[in-house]
PyMOL Python script that loads the backbone (N, CA, C, O; Angstrom):
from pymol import cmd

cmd.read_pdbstr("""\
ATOM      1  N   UNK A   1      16.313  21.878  13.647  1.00  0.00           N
ATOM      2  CA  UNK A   1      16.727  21.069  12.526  1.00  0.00           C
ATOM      3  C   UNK A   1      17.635  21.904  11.635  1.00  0.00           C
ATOM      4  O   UNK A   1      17.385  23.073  11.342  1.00  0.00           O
ATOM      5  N   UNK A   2      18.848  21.139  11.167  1.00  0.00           N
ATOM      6  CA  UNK A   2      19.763  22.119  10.497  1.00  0.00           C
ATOM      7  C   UNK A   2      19.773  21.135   9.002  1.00  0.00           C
ATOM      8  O   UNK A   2      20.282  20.025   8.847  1.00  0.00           O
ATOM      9  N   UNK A   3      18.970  22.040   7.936  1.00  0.00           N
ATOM     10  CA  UNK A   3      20.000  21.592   6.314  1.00  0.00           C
ATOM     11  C   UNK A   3      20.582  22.257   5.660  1.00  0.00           C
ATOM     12  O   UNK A   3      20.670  23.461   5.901  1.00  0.00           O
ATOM     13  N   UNK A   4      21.137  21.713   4.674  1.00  0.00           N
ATOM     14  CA  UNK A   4      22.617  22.251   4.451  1.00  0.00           C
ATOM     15  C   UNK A   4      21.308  23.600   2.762  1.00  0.00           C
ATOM     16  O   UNK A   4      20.091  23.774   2.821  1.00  0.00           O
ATOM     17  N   UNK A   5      21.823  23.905   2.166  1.00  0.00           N
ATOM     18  CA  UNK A   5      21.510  25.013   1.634  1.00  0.00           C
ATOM     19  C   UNK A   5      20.685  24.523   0.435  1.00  0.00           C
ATOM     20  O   UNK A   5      21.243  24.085  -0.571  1.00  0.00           O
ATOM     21  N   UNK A   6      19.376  24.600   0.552  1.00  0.00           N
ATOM     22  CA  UNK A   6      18.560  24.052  -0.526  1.00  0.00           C
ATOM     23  C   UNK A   6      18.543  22.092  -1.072  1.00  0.00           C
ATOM     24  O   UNK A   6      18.359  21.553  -2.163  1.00  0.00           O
ATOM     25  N   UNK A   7      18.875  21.468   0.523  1.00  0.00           N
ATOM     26  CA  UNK A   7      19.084  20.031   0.594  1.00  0.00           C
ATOM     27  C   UNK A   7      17.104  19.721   0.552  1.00  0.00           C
ATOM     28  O   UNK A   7      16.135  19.950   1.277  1.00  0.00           O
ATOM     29  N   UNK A   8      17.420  19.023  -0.903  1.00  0.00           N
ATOM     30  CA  UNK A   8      15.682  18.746  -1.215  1.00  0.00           C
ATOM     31  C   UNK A   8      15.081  17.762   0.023  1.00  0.00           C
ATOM     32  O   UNK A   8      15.661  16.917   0.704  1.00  0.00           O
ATOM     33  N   UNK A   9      13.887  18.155   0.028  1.00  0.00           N
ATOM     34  CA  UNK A   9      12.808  17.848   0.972  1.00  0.00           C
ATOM     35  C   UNK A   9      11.911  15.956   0.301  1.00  0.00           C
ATOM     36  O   UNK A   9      10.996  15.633  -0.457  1.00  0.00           O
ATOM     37  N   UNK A  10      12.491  15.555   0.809  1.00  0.00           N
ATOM     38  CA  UNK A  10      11.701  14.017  -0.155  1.00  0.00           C
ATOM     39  C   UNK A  10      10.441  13.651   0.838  1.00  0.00           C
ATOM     40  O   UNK A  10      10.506  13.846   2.052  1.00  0.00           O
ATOM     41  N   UNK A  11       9.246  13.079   0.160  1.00  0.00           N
ATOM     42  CA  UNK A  11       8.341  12.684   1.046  1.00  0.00           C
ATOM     43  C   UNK A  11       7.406  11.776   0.159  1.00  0.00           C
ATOM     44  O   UNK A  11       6.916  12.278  -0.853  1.00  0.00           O
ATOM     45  N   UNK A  12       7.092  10.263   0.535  1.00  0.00           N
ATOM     46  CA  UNK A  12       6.159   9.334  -0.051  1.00  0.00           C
ATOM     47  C   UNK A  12       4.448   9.589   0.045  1.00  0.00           C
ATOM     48  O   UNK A  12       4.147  10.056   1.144  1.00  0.00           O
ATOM     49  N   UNK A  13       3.713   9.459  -0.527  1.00  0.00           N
ATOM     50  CA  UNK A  13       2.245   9.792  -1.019  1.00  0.00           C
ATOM     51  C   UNK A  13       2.090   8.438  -0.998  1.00  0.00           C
ATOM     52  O   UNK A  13       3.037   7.716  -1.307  1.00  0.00           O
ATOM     53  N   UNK A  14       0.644   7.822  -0.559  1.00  0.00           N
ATOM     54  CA  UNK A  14       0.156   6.556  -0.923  1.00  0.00           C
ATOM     55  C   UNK A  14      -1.540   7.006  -1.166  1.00  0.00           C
ATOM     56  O   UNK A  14      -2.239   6.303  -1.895  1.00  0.00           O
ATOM     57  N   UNK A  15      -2.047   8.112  -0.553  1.00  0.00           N
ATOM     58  CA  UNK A  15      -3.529   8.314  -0.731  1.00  0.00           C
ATOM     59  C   UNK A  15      -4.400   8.245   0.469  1.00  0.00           C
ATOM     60  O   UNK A  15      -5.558   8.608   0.672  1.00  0.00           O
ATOM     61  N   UNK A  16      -3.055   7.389   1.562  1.00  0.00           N
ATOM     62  CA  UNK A  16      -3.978   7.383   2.984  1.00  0.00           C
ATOM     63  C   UNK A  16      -4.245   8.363   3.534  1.00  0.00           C
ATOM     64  O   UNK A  16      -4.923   8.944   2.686  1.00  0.00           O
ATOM     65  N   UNK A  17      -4.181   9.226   4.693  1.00  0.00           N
ATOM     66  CA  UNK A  17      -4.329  10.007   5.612  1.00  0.00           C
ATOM     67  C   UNK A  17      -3.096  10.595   6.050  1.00  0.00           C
ATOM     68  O   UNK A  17      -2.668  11.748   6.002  1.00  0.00           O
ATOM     69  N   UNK A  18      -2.606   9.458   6.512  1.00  0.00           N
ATOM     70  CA  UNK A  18      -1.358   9.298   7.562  1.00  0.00           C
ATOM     71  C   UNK A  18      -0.125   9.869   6.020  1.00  0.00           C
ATOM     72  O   UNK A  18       0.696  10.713   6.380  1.00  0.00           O
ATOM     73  N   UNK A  19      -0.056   9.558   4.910  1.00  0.00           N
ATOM     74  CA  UNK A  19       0.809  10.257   4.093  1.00  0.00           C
ATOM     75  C   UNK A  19       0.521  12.047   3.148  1.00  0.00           C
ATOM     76  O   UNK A  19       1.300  12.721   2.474  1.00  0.00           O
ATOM     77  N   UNK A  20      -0.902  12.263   3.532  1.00  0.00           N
ATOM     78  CA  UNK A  20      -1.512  13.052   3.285  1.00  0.00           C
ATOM     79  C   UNK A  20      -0.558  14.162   4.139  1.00  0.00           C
ATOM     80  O   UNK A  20       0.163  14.956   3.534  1.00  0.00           O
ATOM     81  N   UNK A  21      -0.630  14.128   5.467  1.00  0.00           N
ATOM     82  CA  UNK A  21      -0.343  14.581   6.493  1.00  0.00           C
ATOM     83  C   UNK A  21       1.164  14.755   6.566  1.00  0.00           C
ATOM     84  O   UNK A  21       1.593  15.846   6.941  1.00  0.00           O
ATOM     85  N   UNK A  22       2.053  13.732   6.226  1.00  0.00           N
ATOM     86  CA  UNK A  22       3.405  13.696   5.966  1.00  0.00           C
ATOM     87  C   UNK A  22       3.888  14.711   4.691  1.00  0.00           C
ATOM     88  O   UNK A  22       4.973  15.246   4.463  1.00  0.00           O
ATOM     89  N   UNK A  23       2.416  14.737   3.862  1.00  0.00           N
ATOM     90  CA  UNK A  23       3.279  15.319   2.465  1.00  0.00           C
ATOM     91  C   UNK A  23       2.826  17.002   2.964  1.00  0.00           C
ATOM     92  O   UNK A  23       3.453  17.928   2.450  1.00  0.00           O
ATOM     93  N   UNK A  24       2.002  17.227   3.720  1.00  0.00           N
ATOM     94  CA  UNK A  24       1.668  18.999   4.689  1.00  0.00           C
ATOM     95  C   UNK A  24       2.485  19.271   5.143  1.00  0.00           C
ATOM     96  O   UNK A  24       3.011  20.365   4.937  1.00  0.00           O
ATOM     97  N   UNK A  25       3.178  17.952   6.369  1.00  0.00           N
ATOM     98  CA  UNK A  25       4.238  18.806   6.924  1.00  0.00           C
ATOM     99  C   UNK A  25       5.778  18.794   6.249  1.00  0.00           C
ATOM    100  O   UNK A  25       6.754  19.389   6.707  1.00  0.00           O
ATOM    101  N   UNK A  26       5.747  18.136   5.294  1.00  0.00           N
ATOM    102  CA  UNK A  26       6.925  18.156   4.179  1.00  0.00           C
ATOM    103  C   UNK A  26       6.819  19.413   3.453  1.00  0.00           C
ATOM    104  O   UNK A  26       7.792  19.786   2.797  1.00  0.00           O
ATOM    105  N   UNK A  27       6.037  19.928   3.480  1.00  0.00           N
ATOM    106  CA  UNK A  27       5.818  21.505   2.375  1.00  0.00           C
ATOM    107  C   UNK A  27       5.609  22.332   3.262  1.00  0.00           C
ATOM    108  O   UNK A  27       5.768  23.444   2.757  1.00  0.00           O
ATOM    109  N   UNK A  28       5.300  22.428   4.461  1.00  0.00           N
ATOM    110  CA  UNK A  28       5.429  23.602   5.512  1.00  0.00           C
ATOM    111  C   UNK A  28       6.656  23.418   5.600  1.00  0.00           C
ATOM    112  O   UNK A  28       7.144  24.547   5.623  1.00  0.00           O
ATOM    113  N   UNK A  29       7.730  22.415   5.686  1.00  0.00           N
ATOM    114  CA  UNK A  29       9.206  22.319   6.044  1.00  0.00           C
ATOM    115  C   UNK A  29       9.935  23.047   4.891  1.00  0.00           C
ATOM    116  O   UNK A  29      10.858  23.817   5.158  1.00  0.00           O
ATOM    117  N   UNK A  30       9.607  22.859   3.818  1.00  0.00           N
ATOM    118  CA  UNK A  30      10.209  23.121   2.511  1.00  0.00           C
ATOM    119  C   UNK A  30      10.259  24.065   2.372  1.00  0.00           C
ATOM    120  O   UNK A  30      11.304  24.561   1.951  1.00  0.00           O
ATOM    121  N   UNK A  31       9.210  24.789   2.638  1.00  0.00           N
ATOM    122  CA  UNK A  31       8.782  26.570   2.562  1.00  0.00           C
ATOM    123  C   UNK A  31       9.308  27.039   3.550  1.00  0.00           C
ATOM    124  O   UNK A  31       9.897  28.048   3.163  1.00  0.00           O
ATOM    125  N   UNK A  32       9.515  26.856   5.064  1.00  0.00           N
ATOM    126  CA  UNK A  32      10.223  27.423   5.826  1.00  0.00           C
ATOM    127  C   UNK A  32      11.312  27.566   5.452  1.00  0.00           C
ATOM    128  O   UNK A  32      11.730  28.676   5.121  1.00  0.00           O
ATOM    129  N   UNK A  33      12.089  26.412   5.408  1.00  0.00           N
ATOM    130  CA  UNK A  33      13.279  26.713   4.776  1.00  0.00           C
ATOM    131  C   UNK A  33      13.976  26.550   3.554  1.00  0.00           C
ATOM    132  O   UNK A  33      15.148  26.193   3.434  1.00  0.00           O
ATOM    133  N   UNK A  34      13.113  26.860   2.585  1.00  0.00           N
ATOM    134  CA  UNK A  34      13.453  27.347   1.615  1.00  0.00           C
ATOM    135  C   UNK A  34      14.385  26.436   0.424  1.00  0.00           C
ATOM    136  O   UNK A  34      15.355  26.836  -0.220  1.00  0.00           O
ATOM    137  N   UNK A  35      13.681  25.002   0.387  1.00  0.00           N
ATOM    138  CA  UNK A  35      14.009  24.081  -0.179  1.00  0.00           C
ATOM    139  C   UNK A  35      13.264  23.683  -0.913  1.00  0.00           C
ATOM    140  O   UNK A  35      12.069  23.978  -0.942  1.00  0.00           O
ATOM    141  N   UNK A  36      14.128  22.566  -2.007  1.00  0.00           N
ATOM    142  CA  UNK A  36      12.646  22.186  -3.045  1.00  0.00           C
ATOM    143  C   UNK A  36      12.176  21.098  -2.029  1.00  0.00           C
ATOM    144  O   UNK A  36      12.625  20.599  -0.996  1.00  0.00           O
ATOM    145  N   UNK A  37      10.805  20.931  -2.982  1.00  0.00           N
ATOM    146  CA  UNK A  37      10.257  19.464  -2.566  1.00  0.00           C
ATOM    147  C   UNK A  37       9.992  18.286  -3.365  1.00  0.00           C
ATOM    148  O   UNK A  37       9.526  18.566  -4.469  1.00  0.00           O
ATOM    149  N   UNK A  38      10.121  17.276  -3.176  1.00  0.00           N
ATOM    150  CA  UNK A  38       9.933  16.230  -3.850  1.00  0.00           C
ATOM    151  C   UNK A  38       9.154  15.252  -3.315  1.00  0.00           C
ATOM    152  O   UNK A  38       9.390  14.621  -2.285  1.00  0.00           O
ATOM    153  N   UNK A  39       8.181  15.139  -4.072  1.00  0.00           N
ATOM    154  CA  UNK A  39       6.942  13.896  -3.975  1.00  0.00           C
ATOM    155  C   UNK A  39       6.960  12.645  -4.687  1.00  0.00           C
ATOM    156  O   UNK A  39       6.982  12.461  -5.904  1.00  0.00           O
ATOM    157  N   UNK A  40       6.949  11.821  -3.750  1.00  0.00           N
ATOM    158  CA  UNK A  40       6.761  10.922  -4.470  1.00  0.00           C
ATOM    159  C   UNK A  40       5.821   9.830  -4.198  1.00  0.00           C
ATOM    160  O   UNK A  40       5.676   9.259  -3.117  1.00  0.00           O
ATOM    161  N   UNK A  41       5.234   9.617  -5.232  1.00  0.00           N
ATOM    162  CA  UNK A  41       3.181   8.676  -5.274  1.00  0.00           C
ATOM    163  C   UNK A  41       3.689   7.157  -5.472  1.00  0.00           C
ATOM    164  O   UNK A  41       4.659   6.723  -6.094  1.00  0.00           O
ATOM    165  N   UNK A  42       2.982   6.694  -4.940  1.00  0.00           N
ATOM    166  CA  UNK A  42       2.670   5.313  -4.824  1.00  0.00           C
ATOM    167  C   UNK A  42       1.369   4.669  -5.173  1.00  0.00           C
ATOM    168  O   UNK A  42       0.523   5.136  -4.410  1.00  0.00           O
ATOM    169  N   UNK A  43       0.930   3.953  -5.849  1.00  0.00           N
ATOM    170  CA  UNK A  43      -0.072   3.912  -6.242  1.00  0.00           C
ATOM    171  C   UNK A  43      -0.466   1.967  -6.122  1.00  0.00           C
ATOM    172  O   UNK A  43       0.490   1.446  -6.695  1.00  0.00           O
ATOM    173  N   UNK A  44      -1.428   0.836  -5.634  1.00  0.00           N
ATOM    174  CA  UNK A  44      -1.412  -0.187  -5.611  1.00  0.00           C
ATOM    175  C   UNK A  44      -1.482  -0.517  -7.178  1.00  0.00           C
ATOM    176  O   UNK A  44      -1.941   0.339  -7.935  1.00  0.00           O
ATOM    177  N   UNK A  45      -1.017  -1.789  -7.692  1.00  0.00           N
ATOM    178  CA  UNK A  45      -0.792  -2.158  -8.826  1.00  0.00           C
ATOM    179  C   UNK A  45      -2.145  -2.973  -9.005  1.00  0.00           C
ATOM    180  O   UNK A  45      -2.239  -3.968  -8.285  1.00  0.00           O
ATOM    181  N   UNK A  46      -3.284  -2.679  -9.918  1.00  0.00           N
ATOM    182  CA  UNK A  46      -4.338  -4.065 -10.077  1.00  0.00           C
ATOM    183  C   UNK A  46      -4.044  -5.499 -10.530  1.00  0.00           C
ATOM    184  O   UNK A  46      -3.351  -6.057 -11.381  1.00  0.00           O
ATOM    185  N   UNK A  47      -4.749  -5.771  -9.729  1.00  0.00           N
ATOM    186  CA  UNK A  47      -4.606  -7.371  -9.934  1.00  0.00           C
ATOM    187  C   UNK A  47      -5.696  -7.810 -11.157  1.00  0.00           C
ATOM    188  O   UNK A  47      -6.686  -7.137 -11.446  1.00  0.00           O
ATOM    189  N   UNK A  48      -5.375  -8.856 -11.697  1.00  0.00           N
ATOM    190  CA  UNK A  48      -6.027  -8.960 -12.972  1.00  0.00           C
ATOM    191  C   UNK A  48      -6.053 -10.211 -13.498  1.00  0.00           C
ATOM    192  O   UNK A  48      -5.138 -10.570 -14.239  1.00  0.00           O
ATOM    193  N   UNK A  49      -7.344 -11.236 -13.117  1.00  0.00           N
ATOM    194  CA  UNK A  49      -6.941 -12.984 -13.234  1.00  0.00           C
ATOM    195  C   UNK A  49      -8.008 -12.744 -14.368  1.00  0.00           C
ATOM    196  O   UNK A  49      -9.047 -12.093 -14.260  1.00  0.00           O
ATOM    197  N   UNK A  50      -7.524 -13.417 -15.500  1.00  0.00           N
ATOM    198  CA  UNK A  50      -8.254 -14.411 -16.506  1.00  0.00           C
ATOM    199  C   UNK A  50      -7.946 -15.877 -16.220  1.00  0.00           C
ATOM    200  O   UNK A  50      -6.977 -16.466 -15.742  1.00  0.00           O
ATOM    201  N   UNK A  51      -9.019 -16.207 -16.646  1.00  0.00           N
ATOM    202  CA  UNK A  51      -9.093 -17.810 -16.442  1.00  0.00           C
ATOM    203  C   UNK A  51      -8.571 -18.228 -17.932  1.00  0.00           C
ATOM    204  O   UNK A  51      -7.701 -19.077 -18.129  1.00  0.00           O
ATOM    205  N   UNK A  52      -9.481 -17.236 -19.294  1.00  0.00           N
ATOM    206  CA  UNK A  52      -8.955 -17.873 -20.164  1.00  0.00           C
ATOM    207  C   UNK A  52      -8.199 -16.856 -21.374  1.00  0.00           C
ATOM    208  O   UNK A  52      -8.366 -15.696 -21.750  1.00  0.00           O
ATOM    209  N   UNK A  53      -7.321 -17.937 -21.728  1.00  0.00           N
ATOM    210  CA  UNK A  53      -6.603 -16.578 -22.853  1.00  0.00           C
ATOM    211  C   UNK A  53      -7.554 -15.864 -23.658  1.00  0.00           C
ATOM    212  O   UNK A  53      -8.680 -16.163 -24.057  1.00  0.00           O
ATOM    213  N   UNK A  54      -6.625 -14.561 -23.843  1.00  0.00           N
ATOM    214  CA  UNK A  54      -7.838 -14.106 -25.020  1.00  0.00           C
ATOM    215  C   UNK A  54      -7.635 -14.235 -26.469  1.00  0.00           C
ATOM    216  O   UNK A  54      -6.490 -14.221 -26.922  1.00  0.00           O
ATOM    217  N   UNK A  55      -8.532 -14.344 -27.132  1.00  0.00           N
ATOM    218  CA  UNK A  55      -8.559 -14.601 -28.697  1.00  0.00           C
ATOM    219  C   UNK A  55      -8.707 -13.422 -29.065  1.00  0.00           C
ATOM    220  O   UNK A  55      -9.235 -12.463 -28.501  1.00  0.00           O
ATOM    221  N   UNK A  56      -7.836 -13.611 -30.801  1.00  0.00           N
ATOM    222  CA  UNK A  56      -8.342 -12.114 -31.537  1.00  0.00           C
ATOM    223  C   UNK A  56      -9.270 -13.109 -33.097  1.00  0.00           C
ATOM    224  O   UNK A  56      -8.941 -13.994 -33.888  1.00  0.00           O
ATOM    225  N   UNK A  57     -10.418 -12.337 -32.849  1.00  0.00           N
ATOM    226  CA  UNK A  57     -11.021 -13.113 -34.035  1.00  0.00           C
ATOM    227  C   UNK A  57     -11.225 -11.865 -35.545  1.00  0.00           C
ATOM    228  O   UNK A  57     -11.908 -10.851 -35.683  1.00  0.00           O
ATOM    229  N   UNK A  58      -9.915 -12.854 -36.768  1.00  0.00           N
ATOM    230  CA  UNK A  58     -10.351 -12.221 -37.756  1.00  0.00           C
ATOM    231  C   UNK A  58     -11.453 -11.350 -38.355  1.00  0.00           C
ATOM    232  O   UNK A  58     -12.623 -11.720 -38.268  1.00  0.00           O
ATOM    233  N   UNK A  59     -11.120 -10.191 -38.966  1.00  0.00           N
ATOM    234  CA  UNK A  59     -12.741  -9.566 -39.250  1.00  0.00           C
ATOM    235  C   UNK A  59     -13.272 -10.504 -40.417  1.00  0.00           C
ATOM    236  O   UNK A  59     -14.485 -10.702 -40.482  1.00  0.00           O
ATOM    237  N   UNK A  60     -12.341 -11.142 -41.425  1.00  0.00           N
ATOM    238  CA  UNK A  60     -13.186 -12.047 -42.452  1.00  0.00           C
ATOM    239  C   UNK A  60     -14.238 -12.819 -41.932  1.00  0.00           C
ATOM    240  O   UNK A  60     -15.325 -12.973 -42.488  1.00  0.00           O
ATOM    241  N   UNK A  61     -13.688 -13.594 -40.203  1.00  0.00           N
ATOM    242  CA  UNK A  61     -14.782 -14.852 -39.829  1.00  0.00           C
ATOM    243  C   UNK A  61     -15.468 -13.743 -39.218  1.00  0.00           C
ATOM    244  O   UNK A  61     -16.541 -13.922 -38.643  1.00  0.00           O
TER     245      UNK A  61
END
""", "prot")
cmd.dss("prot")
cmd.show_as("cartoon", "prot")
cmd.util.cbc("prot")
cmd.orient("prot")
């Protein structure tokens, strides 16, 4: 594998296994040859159903 002189190393994170493993051999690559690295996380967004709006109740009542 040929890069050009400190061409950054990019690699996605999600928390599985299978990106766990991608982001190891992305930093054994980086360190061999002597590049930065860049991570980048992914994270699932929560889902979040109300049925009903919420109220703000005055402190007077």
């Amino acid at each position: 594998m040929i890069l050009a002189a400190h061409q950054k190393i990019v690699v996605g994170v999600d928390g599985s296994a299978g990106s766990i493993g991608a982001a190891l051999w992305a930093a054994a690559l980086a360190e061999r040859v002597d590049s930065p690295l860049l991570i980048a996380a992914a994270v699932q967004q929560p889902v979040i159903y109300m049925g009903e709006p919420a109220y703000v109740v005055p402190r007077e009542v």
